[in-house]
C-alpha positions as CSV (number, residue, x, y, z in Angstrom):
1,X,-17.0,95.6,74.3
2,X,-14.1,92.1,74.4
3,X,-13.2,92.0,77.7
4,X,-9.7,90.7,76.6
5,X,-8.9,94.1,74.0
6,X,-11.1,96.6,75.4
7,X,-12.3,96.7,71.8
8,X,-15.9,96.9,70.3
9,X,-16.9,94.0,67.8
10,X,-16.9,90.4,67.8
11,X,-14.2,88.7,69.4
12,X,-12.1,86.2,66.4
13,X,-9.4,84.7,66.7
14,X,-9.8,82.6,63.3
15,X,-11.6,82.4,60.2
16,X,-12.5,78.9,58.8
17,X,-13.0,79.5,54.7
18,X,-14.6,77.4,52.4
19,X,-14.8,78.2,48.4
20,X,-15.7,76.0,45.7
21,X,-18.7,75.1,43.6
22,X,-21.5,73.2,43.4
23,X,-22.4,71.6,40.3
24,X,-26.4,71.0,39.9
25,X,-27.2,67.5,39.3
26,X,-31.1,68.2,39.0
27,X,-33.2,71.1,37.8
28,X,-33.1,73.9,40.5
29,X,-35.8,76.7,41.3
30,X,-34.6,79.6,43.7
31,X,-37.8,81.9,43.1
32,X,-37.2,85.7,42.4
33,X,-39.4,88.6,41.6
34,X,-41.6,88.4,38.4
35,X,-43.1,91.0,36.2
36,X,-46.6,89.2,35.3
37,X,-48.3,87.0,37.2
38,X,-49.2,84.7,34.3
39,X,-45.4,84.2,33.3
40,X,-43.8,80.9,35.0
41,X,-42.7,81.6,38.5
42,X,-39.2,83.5,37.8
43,X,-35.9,82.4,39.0
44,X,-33.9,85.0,41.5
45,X,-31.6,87.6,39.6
46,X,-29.5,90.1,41.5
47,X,-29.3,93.8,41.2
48,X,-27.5,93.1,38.0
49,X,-29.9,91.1,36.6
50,X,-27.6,88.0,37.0
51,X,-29.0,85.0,38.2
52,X,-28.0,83.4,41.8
53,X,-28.6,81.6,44.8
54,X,-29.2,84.0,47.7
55,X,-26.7,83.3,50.4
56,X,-29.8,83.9,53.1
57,X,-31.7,80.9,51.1
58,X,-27.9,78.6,51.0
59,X,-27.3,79.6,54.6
60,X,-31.2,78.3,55.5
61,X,-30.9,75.3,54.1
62,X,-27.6,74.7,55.7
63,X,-28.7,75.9,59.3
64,X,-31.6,73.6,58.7
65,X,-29.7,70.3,58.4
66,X,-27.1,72.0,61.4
67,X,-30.7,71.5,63.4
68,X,-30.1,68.3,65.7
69,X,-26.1,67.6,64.5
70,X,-24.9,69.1,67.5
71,X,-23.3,67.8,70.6
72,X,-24.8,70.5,72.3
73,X,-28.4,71.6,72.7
74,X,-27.4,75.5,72.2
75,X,-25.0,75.1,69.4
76,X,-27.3,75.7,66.8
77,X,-27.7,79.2,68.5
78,X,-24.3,79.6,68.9
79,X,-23.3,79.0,65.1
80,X,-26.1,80.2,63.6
81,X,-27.5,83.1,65.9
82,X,-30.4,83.6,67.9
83,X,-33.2,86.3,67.7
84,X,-34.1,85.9,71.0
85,X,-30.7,86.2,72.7
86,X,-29.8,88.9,70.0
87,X,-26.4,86.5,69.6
88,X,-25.0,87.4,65.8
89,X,-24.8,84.3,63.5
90,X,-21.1,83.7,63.1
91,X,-21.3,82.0,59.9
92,X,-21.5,84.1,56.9
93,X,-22.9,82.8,53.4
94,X,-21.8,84.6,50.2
95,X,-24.9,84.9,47.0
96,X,-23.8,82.1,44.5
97,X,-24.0,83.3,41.1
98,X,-24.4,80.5,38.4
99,X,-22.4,79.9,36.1
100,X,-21.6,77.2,33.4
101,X,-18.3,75.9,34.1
102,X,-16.1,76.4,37.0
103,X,-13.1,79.1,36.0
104,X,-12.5,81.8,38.1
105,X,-11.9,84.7,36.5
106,X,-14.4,87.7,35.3
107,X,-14.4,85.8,32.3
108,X,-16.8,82.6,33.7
109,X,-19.8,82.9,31.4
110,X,-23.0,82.9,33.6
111,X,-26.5,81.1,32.6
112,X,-28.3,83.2,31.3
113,X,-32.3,83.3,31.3
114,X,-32.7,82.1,27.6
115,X,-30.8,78.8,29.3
116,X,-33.1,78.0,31.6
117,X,-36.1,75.6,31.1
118,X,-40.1,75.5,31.9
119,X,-41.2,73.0,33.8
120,X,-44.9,73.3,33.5
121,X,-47.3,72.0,36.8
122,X,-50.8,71.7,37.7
123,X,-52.2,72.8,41.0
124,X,-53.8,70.2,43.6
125,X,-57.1,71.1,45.1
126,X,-56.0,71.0,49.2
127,X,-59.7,69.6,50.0
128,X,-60.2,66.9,47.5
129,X,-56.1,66.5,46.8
130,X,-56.9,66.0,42.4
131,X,-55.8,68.2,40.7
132,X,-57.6,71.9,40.3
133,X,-59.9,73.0,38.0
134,X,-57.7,75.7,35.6
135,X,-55.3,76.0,37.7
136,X,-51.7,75.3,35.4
137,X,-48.3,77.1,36.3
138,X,-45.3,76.4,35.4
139,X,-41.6,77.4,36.8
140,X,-38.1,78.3,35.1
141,X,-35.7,76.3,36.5
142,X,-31.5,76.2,36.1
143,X,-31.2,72.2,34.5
144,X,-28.4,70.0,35.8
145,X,-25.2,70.3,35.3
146,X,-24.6,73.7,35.8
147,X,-22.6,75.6,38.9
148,X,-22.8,77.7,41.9
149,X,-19.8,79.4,43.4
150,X,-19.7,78.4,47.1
151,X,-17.7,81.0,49.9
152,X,-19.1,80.0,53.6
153,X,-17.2,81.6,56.5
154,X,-17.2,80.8,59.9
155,X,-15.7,83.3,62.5
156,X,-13.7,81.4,65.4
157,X,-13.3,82.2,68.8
158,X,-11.8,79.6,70.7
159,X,-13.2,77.0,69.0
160,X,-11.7,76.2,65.8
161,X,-11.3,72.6,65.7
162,X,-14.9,72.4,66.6
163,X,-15.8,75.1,64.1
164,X,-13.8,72.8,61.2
165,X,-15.5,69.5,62.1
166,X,-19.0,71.4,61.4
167,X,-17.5,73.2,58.1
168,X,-16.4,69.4,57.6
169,X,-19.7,67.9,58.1
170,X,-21.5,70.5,56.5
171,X,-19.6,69.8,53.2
172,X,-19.7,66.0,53.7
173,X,-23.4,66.3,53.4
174,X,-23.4,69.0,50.6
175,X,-21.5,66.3,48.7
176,X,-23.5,63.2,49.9
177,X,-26.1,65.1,48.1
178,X,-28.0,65.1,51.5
179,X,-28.7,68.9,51.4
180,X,-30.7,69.9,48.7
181,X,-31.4,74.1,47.8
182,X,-34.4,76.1,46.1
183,X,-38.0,74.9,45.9
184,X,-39.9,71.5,44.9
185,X,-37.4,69.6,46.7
186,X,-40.0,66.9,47.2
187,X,-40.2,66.7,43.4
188,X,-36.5,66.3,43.1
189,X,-35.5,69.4,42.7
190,X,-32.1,71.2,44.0
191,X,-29.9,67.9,44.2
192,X,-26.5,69.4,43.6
């Protein structure tokens, strides 16, 4: 219960709101559920079947580069939440469906799968670090140039300047290209 209303819930007093997009500016790979094993490793769909960026696996990556950026040693907790503590996150990451071109309507035409692109890749033997004996796989991946849609919210309570200097800085770096999503990011992948 808020001391101050007497009310259950989390205590806001503002709502910081980002939306945009993203545009991919290398192949990405956010894996999802596949039917056979010996298809390439799928890329996430929704219930729909659409494909998209979970907002769990946006809001990871972005908690991840939060790690250290703080002038605080518990602010990370604070923003983000805390198992431990049972402290709620207060920032709040929407899916990103992908789309190819930015309009906003219920019109924006979506990838589709036949858009993507295999990117084929051998496995590395972890003792001798060759590569292993029969051991090919490949992955779908979204290719540059297409778009996510981007909605991040962060719940205020008394500190909203604070809260739109991280929101700030958290964009900064999305379009520094410092923050990359998805898999095989030491490959190159998820530059957007």
């Amino acid at each position: 219960m808020n001391a101050g209303t007497g009310r259950v819930g989390r205590h806001v007093t503002s709502r910081i709101r980002v939306r945009g997009w993203l545009r991919t500016r290398s192949p990405l790979h956010v894996g999802g559920v596949g039917d056979d094993p010996s298809d390439p490793l799928p890329i996430a769909r929704d219930g729909l079947g659409r494909l998209y960026v979970p907002g769990t696996s946006l809001a990871g990556v972005l908690r991840n580069w939060s790690r250290g950026r703080d002038d605080t040693g518990d602010g990370l907790a604070e923003l983000w939440g805390d198992a431990v503590t049972g402290h709620a996150a207060r920032v709040f990451v929407a899916d990103a469906l992908i789309a190819n071109d930015t309009r906003q309507d219920d019109r924006t035409p979506l990838l589709g799968l036949s858009d993507l692109e295999y990117r084929p890749s051998v496995g590395i033997d972890r003792v001798t670090g060759t590569a292993a004996q029969e051991f090919l796989y490949g992955r779908a991946v979204v290719p540059a140039g297409h778009y996510l849609r981007l909605e991040i919210d962060i719940e205020s309570r008394d500190e909203a300047a604070r809260d739109e200097a991280r929101m700030g800085a958290m964009l900064a770096a999305l379009a520094a290209g410092e923050i990359r999503l998805g898999a095989a990011t030491g490959r190159g992948y998820g530059a957007v």
